[in-house]
C-alpha positions as CSV (number, residue, x, y, z in Angstrom):
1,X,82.9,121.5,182.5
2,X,79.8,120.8,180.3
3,X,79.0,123.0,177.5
4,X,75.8,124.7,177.3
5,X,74.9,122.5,174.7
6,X,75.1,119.1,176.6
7,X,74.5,120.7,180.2
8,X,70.3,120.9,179.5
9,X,68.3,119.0,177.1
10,X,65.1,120.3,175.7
11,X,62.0,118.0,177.4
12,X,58.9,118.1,175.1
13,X,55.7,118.8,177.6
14,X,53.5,115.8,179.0
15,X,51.1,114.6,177.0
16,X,47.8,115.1,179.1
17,X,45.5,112.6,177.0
18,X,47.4,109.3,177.2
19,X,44.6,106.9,176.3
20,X,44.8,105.8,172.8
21,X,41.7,105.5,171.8
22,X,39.7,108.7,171.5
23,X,36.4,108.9,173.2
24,X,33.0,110.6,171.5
25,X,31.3,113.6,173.3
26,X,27.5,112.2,173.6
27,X,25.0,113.5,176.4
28,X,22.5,110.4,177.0
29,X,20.5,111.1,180.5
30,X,18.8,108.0,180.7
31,X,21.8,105.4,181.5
32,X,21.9,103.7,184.8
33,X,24.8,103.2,187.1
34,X,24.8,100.9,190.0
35,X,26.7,99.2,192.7
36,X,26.7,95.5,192.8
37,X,24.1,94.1,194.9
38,X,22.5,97.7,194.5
39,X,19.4,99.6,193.4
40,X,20.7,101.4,189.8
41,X,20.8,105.1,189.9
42,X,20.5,107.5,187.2
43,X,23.2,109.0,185.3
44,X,24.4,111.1,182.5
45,X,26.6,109.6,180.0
46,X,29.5,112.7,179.1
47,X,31.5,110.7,177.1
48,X,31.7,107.0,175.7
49,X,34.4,104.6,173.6
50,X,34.5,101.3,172.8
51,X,37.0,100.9,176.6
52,X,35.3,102.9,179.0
53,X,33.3,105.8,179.6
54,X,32.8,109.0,181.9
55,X,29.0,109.3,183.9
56,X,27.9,112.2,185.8
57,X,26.3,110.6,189.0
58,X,25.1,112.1,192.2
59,X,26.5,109.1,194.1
60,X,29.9,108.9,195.0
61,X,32.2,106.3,193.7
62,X,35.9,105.5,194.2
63,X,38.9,104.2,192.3
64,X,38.8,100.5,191.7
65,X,34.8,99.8,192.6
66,X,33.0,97.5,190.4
67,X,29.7,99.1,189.1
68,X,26.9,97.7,186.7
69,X,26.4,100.4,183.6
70,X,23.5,100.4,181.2
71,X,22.9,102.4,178.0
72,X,19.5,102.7,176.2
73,X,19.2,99.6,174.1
74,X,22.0,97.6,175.9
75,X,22.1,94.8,178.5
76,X,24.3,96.1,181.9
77,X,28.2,96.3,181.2
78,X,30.6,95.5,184.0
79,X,33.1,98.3,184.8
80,X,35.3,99.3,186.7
81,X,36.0,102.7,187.9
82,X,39.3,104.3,187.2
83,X,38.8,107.5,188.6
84,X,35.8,109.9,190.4
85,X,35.5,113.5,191.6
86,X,33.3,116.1,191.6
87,X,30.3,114.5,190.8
88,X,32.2,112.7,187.3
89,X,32.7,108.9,187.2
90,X,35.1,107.6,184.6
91,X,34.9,103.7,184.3
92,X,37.1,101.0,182.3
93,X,34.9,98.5,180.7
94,X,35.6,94.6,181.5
95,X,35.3,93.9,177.9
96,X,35.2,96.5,175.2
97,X,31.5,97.1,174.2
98,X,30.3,96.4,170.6
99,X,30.4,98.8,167.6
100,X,27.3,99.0,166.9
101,X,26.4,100.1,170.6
102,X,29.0,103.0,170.6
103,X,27.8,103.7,167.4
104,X,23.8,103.6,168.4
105,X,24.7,106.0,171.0
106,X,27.3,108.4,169.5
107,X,24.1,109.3,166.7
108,X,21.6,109.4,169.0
109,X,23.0,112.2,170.6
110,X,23.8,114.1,167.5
């Protein structure tokens, strides 16, 4: 018979943000979102880091498409999109976008 010490073991809660690297709030309306081989379409950039970003898009995407992104003042980023409901996008970058790019955009928005 276990004691009530060993029977149960405490279990801290799940952690619900597992990326480790913390994203900026920014809300830039002009960036464009397309599809390869696509007409781009406009979109709102919610949030941005130097990995990936989330868009708010009237067009529907799913998990694992490749999209073209583009900020004001940058050329078009390859991404790919890790998740997408209700109208949000979020996308992994192919290559992590410069510094001075995330930090263009994260004081414009200010």
């Amino acid at each position: 018979m276990a004691s009530r010490a060993t029977q149960f073991r405490k279990v801290q809660p799940a952690l619900v943000e597992y990326r480790t690297v913390p994203r900026h709030s920014v809300v830039i309306t002009t960036a464009t979102v397309r599809r390869h081989g696509s007409l781009p379409d406009d979109a709102v950039l919610c949030d941005i880091s130097a990995y990936g970003c989330r868009l708010e898009s009237p067009n529907d995407y799913s998990a694992q498409e490749r999209l073209w992104v583009r900020f004001p003042g940058s050329n078009p980023i390859s991404a790919t999109v890790v998740w997408a409901r209700d109208g949000f996008t979020a996308c992994r970058f192919d290559a992590p976008i410069e510094r001075s790019l995330l930090r263009s955009m994260t004081l414009t928005s200010l």
